[in-house]
Structures are given as structure tokens and as C-alpha cells.
C-alpha positions, 0 to 999 in steps of 0.5 A: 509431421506432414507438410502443409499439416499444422500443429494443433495450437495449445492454450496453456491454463491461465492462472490468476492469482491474487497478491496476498493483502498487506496493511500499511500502517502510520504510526504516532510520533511526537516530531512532526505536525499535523500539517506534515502529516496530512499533506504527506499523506495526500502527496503519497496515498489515494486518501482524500482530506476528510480521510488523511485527517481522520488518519492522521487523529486516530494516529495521534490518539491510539498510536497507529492507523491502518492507511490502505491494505494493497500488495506486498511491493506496493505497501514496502514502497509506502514504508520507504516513500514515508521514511523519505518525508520522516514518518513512520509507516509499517506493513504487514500481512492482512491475516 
């Protein structure tokens, strides 16, 4: 190379790849009250009130209800936060 010459800087292609989508879903359980329930998903999710109690009755009548779909890491840590207060959340991909 030749002094006081400078290398041409090069700008490596940025590449932006979106996490695939997981669904976290709660699931029924004859254990706990409504009331655990709610509150759990106020302390632990995004949902406001009107929305954690919509959950909370669909859980209720169906089985189950789709709570968020975020990344893969983000939907385990839900399925470990929601064990830590005894509900049953699961995750799986968002096909």
C-alpha cells in the first residue's frame, strides 16, 4: 500500500431479518380463580383489563386463548414467567 494512501472503507450489506412469530397461548385450568388470572396477566403482558378478562373468559369457555404472538425467546420467557405464578401458557410457532 502506499503511505499516506487510505483504504477504500467498505460498508458490509446489512441484513434484517425478522424473528419468526410465536403464539402464547393460556390454557384452562379448574385450579385457579379468575382473579389470579387477570391479575397475572396484567403483571406479566401488555393487555390492558377489558382485554386480560376477554382472555381470561375465552380460556375459560374454549380451553385456551391466544394472549400475544412475539419472537421465540420473548413467548419461552412467558411460558416460564406463567409456571412461576402456576398457569399454563404454551408457545408455538405462528404458521
Amino acid at each position: 500500500m502506499v503511505e499516506g494512501a487510505t483504504r477504500p472503507q467498505t460498508v458490509p450489506e446489512q441484513q434484517t431479518s425478522t424473528l419468526p412469530p410465536y403464539r402464547v397461548i393460556l390454557h384452562n385450568d379448574d385450579v385457579n380463580t379468575f382473579e389470579h388470572v387477570i391479575r397475572t396477566l396484567l403483571e406479566l403482558t401488555p393487555l390492558k383489563e377489558p382485554e386480560a378478562v376477554a382472555r381470561t373468559i375465552e380460556a375459560h369457555e374454549t380451553g385456551c386463548s391466544l394472549l400475544l404472538v412475539t419472537h421465540k425467546e420473548r413467548a419461552e420467557l412467558y411460558v416460564e414467567q406463567f409456571a412461576s405464578k402456576r398457569l399454563t401458557v404454551t408457545c408455538e410457532p405462528d404458521e
